[in-house]
C-alpha positions in Angstrom: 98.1 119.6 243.2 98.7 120.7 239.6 95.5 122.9 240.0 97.5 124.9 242.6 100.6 124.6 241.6 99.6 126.7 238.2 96.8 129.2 239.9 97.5 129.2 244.0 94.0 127.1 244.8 92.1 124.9 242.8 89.0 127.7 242.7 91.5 129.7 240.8 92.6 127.1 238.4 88.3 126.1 238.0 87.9 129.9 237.4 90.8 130.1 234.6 89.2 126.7 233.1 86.0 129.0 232.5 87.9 131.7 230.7 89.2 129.4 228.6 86.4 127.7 227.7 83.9 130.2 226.8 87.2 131.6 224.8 86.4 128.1 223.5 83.4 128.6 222.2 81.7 126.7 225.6 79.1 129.2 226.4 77.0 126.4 228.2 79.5 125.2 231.2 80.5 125.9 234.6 83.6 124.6 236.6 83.8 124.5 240.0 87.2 122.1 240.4 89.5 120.9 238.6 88.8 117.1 238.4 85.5 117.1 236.8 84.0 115.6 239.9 80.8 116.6 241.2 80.1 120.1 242.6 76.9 122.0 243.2 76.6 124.4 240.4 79.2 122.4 238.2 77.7 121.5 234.5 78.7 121.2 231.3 77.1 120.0 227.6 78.4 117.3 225.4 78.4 120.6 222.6 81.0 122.5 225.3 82.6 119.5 226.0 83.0 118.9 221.8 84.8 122.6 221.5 87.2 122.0 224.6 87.8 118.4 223.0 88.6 119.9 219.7 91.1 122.3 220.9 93.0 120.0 223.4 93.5 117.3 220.7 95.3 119.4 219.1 98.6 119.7 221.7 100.9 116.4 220.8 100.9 116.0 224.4 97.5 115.4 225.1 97.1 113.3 221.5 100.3 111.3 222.4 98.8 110.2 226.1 95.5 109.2 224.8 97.3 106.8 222.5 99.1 105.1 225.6 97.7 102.2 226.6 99.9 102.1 230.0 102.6 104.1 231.5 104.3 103.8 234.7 105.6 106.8 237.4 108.0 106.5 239.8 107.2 109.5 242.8 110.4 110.8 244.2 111.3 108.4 246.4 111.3 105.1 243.5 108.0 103.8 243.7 106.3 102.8 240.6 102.8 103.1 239.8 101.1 101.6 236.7 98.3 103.3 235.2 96.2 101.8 232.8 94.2 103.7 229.9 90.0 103.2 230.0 90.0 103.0 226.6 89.3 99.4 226.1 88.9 100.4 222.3 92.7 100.8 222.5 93.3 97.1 223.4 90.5 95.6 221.4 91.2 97.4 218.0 93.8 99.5 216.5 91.3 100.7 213.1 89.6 103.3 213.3 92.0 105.0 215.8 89.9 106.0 218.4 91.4 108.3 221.1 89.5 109.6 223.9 89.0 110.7 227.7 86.6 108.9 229.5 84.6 110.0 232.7 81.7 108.4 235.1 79.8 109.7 237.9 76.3 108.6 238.8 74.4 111.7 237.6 76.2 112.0 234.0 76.6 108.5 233.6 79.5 107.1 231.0 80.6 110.4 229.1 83.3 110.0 226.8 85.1 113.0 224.3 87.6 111.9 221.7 88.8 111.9 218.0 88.4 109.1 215.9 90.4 108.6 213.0 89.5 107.2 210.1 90.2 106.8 206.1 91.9 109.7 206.6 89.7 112.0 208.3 89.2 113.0 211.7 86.5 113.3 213.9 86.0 115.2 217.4 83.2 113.9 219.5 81.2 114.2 223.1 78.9 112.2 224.3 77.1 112.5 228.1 74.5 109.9 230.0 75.6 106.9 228.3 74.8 103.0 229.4 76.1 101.3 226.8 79.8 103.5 226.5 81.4 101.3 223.7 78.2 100.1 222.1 77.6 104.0 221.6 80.8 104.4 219.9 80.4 101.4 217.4 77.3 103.4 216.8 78.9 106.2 216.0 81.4 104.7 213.8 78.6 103.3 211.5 77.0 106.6 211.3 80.4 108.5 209.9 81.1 105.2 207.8 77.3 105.7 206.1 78.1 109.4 205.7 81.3 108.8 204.0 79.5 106.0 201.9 77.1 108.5 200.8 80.1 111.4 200.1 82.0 108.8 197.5 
């Protein structure tokens, strides 16, 4: 609905997603809708997926609904909805700050793209073809720790 609302049909809206990510920097990507859902011809890399991550972090909107871990809506005519973030790391641990989108389908698997913040820096990540989605990103945190070990 947002898709056309903004371009007139969701093939426009998937067509303006490419401009702006090969303006991005994602060379290696091609959209065909607008909810990341399957689509013959549709692809993306975890690189692309790091430079469209990168630059959508930074709108406080997007930063500021990542950190939610719920949120209700009401539609027009009162009824509520609860939705509940995916990001169990938000309800299991609050350092590092880790803030991310997560997606599954059964060709891509568990693909995650976030920011994690931590003693004081920040760090943009993508990751595709997961099987082990939070076991991954403990991973990952022990890599950036060892690196920052080795920097001090």
């Amino acid at each position: 609905a947002l898709a056309e609302a903004v371009s007139g049909s969701e093939w426009k809206f998937a067509q303006k997603m490419n401009e702006k990510a090969r303006a991005l920097g994602a060379k290696n990507s091609n959209f065909l809708n607008a909810s990341g859902l399957p689509a013959k011809g549709q692809y993306t890399t975890a690189y692309d997926l790091y430079r469209i991550t990168k630059a959508a972090i930074k709108n406080d909107d997007i930063y500021n609904i990542m950190r939610k871990k719920k949120e209700t809506i009401r539609g027009t005519k009162g009824k509520a909805i609860t939705l509940v973030n995916h990001n169990k790391i938000l309800f299991k641990k609050s350092y590092p700050l880790i803030l991310l989108k997560t997606g599954y389908t059964k060709s891509a698997k568990h693909c995650y793209a976030g920011k994690i913040y931590l003693n004081g820096r920040q760090y943009v990540f993508a990751f595709l073809k997961s099987r082990k989605p939070w076991s991954d990103i403990d991973v990952l945190i022990g890599i950036i720790k060892k690196q920052l070990k080795r920097q001090s």
